[in-house]
C-alpha positions as CSV (number, residue, x, y, z in Angstrom):
1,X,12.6,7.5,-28.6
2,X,12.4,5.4,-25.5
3,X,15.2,6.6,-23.9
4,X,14.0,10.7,-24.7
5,X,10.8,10.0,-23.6
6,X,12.1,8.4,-20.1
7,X,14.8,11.2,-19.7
8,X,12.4,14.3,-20.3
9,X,9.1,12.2,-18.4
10,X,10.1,9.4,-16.4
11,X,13.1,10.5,-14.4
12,X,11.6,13.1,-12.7
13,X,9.2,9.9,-10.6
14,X,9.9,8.6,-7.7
15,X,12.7,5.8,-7.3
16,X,10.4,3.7,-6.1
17,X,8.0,3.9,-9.4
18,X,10.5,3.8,-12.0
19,X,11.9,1.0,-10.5
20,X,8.2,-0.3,-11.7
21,X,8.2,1.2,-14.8
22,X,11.9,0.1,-15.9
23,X,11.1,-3.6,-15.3
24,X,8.0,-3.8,-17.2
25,X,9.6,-1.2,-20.3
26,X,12.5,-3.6,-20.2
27,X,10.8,-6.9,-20.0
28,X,7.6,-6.1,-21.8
29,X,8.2,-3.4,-24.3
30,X,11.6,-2.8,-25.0
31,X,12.6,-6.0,-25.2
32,X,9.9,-6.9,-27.9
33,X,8.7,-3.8,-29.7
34,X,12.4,-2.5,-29.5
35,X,13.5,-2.7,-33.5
36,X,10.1,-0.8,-34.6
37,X,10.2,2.2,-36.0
38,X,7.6,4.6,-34.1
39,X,5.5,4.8,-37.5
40,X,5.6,0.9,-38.0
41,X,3.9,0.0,-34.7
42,X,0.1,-0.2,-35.9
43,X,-2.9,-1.1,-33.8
44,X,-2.7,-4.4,-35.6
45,X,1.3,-4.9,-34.3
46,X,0.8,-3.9,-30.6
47,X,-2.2,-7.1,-30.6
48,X,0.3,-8.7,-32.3
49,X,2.2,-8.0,-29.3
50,X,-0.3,-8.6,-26.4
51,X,-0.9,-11.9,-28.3
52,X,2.3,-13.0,-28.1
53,X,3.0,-12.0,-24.3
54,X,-0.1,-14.3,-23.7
55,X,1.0,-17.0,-25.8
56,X,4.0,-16.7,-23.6
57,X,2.1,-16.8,-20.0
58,X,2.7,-13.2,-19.1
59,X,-0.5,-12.9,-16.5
60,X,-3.3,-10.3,-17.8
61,X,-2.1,-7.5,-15.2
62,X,1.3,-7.5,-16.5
63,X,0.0,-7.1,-19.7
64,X,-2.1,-4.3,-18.7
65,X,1.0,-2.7,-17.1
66,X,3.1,-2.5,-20.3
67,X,-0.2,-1.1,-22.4
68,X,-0.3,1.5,-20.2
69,X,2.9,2.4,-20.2
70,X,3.2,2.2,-24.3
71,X,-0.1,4.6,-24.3
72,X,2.0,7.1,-22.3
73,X,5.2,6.9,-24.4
74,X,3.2,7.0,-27.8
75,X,1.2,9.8,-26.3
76,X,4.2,11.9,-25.7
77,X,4.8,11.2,-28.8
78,X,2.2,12.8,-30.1
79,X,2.8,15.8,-28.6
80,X,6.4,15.9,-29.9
81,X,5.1,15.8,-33.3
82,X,6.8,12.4,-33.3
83,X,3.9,10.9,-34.9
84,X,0.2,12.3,-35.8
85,X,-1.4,9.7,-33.7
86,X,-1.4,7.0,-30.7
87,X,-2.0,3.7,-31.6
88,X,-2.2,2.1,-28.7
89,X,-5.4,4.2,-27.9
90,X,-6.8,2.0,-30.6
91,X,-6.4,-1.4,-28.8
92,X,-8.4,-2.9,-26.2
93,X,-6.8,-3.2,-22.7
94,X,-6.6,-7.0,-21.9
95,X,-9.3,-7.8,-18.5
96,X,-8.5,-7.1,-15.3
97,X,-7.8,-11.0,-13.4
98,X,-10.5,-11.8,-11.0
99,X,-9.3,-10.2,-7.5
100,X,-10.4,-12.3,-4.6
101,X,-12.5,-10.8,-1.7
102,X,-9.9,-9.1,0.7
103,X,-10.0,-11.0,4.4
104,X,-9.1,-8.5,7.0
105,X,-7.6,-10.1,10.0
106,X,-10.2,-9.7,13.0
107,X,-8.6,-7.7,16.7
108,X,-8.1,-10.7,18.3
109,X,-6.4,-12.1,15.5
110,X,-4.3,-8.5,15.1
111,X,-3.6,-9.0,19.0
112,X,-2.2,-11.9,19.3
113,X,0.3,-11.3,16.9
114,X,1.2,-7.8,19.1
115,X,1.3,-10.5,22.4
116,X,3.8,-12.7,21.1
117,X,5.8,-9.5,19.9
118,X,5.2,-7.5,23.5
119,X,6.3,-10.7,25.1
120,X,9.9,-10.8,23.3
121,X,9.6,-6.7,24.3
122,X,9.9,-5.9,20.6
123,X,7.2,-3.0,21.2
124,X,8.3,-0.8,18.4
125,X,7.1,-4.0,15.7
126,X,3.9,-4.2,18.1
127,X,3.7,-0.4,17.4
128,X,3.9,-0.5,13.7
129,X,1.4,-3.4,13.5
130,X,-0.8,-1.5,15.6
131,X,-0.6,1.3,13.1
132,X,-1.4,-0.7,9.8
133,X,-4.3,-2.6,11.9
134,X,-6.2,0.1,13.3
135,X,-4.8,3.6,11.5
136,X,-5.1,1.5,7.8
137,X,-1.3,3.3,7.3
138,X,0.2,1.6,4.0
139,X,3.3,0.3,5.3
140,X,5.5,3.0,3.2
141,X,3.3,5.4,5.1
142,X,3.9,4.1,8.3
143,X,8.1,4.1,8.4
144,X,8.4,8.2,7.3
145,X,6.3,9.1,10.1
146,X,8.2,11.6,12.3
147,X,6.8,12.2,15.8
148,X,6.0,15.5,14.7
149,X,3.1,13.7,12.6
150,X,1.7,12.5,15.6
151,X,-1.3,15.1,16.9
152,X,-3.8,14.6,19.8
153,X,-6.4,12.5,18.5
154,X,-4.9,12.4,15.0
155,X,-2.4,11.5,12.7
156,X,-0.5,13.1,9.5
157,X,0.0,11.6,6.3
158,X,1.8,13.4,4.3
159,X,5.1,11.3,2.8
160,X,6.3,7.5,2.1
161,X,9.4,6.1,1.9
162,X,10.1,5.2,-1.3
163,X,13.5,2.7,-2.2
164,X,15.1,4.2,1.0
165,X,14.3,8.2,0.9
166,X,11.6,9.9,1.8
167,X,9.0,11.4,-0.2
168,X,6.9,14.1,0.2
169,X,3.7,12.3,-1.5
170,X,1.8,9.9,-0.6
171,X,-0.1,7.1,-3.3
172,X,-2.6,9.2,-4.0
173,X,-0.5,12.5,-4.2
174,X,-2.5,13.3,-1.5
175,X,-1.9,14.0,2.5
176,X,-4.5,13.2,4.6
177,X,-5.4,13.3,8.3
178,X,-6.5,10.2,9.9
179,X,-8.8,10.2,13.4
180,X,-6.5,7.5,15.6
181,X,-8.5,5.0,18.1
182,X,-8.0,5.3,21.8
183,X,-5.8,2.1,21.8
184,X,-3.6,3.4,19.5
185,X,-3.3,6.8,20.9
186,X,-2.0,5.2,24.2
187,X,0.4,3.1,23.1
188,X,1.9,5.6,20.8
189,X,2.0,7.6,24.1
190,X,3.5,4.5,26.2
191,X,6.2,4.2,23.0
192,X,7.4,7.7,23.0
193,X,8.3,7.4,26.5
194,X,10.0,4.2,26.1
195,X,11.7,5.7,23.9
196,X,13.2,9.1,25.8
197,X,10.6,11.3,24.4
198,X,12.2,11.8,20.8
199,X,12.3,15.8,19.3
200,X,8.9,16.3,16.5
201,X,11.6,16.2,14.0
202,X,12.9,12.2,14.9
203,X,11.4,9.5,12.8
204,X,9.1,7.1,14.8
205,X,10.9,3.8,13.3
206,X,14.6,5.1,12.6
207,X,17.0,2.9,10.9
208,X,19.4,1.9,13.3
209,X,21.6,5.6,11.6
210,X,18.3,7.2,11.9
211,X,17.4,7.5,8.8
212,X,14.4,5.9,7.1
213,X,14.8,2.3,6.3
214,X,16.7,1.3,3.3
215,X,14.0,-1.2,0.7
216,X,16.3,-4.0,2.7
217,X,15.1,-3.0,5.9
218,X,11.1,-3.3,5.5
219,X,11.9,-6.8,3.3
220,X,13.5,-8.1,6.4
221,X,11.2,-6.7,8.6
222,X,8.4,-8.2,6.7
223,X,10.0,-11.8,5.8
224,X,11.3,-12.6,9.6
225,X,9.4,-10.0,12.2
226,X,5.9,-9.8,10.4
227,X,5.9,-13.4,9.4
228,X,7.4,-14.9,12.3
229,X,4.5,-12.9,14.6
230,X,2.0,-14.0,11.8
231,X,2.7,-17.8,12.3
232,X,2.9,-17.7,16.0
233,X,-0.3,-16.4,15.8
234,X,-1.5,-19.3,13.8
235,X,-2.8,-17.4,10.9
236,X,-2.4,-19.1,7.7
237,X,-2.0,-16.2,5.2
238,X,-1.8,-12.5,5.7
239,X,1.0,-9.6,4.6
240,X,1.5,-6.3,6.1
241,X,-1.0,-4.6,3.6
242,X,-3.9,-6.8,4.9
243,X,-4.4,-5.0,8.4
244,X,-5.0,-1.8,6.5
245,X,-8.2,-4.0,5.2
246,X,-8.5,-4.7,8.8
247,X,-9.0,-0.8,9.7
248,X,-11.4,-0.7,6.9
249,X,-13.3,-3.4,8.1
250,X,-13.5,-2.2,11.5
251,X,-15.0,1.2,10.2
252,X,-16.8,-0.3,8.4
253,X,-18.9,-2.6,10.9
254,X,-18.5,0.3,13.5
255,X,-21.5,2.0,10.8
256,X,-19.4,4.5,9.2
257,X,-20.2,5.7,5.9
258,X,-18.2,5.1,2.6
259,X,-17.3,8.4,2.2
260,X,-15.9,8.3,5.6
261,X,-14.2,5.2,5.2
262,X,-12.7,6.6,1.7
263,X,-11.2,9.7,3.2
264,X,-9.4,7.3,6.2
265,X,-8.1,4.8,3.9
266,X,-6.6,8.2,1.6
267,X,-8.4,6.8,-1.7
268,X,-11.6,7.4,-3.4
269,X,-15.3,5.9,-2.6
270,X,-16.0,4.2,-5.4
271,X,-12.8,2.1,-5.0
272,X,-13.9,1.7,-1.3
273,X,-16.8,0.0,-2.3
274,X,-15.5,-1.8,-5.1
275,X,-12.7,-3.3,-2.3
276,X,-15.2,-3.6,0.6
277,X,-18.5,-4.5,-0.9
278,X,-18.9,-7.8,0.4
279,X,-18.1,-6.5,3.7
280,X,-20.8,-4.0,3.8
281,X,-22.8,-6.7,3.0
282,X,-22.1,-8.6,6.0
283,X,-22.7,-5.6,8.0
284,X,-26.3,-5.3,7.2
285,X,-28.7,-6.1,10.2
286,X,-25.9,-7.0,12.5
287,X,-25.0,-5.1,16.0
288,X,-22.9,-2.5,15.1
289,X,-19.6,-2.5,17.4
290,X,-17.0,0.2,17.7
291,X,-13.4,-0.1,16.7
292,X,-12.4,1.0,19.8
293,X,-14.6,-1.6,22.3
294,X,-13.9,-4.3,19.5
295,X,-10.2,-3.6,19.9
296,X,-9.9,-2.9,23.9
297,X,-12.3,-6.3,23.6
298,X,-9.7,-8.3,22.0
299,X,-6.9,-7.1,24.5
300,X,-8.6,-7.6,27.3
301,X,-9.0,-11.5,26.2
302,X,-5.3,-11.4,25.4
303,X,-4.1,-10.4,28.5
304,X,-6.7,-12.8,30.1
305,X,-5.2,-15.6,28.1
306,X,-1.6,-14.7,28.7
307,X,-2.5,-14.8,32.7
């Protein structure tokens, strides 16, 4: 049945998430519940089943992963006329692990990481930092943009790049159209000319065959460009996906609303809050700044610095 189910459901995904899916089907499920008949896994077997993936350390988010995934197969099931019900509807999903408050980086912090790169004239990683920091672009997001995407005061998300190709959808299945700061405006300007002034239809961080980058690509990218910037920058710990928490945060402080905030980031208000909470916490009673004077603020003490 797993196979059926994966060729008429799962193929059609993109590469990218049934990468995800294949490793937790074959680790998780397949490689435990595989012998069962579809009528002999009972509520009672699949706890049986969480059970024993705890008793072998597999963390609570794995496990969470894999119950999902069974609740799908079993429910396509169901509407095959496979079996008359889903069983794993009946079992509890295992709790979520404690997720630790998110710590955007702050400008000056985001800035010195674009000094060091300006200074070894890498200004297209400078670029792409910029867009994560202060557009909040998911790093997928930001290597499918073509030039094209690029409007006056705004910017189009409509793809990702996903194991190498790219995909018209974005995480959400959503596009989305997000306002861009001054600072980032200009440099994306400064950039294009660098760069001959590429056609609408040339991507804005081309392989070097000008394609989109191969999953290779953005793990190198991240492991020697991001990290090397990161640690000349003296921060202890940060990834690529924390300066989109950084373009939340400075939203946030600048007094924008969640809903406002939501629609930027390209997911929904109630997860805004759930992520940023602590931050609108911190917010209330304090001066509000905006992004833009908090980031021209933190460039303008760069460039003092660096003189």
């Amino acid at each position: 049945f797993g196979q059926e189910w994966w060729q008429r459901r799962i193929s059609r995904l993109a590469a990218k998430t049934r990468q995800g899916y294949s490793e937790t089907w074959d680790t998780h499920v397949l490689s435990r519940l595989g012998d069962y008949r579809l009528d002999e896994l009972s509520p009672a077997a699949i706890e049986d089943w969480l059970a024993e993936m705890d008793g072998d350390g597999v963390g609570k988010e794995a496990q969470r992963k894999a119950l999902k995934l069974l609740r799908g197969a079993f429910q396509r099931a169901v509407e095959w006329e496979k079996i008359d019900r889903n069983p794993a509807k009946l079992v509890q999903m295992p709790p979520p692990p404690d997720t630790p408050e998110v710590r955007p980086l702050a400008p000056a912090q985001v800035e010195a990481m674009r000094a060091f790169l300006i200074a070894n004239k890498r200004y297209r990683d400078a670029l792409l930092i910029s867009l994560l920091a202060y557009a909040g672009l998911r790093p997928e997001e930001a290597i499918a943009l073509y030039w094209g995407h690029v409007r006056d005061r705004t910017l189009l998300i409509e793809q990702v790049v996903s194991m190498g190709e790219i995909v018209m959808r974005t995480k959400t299945s959503q596009s989305r159209t997000v306002k861009l700061l001054g600072p980032v405006v200009q440099e994306l300007a400064e950039y294009r000319l660098r760069s001959r002034r590429p056609r609408a239809d040339a991507l804005i961080f081309p392989s070097r065959h000008g394609e989109a980058w191969p999953a290779t690509t953005y793990a190198s990218w991240r492991r020697n460009v991001f990290a090397t910037a990161r640690d000349e920058a003296e921060i202890e710990s940060a990834t690529p996906y924390t300066l989109r928490h950084s373009f939340a945060s400075l939203l946030i402080w600048e007094g924008q609303p969640i809903t406002y905030v939501a629609k930027q980031l390209g997911h929904s208000p109630a997860m805004t809050l759930r992520t940023y909470a602590h931050v609108f916490d911190e917010m209330e009673g304090t001066k509000r700044v905006t992004a833009e004077t908090a980031i021209r603020r933190a460039q303008s003490k760069m460039l003092r610095n660096v003189a």
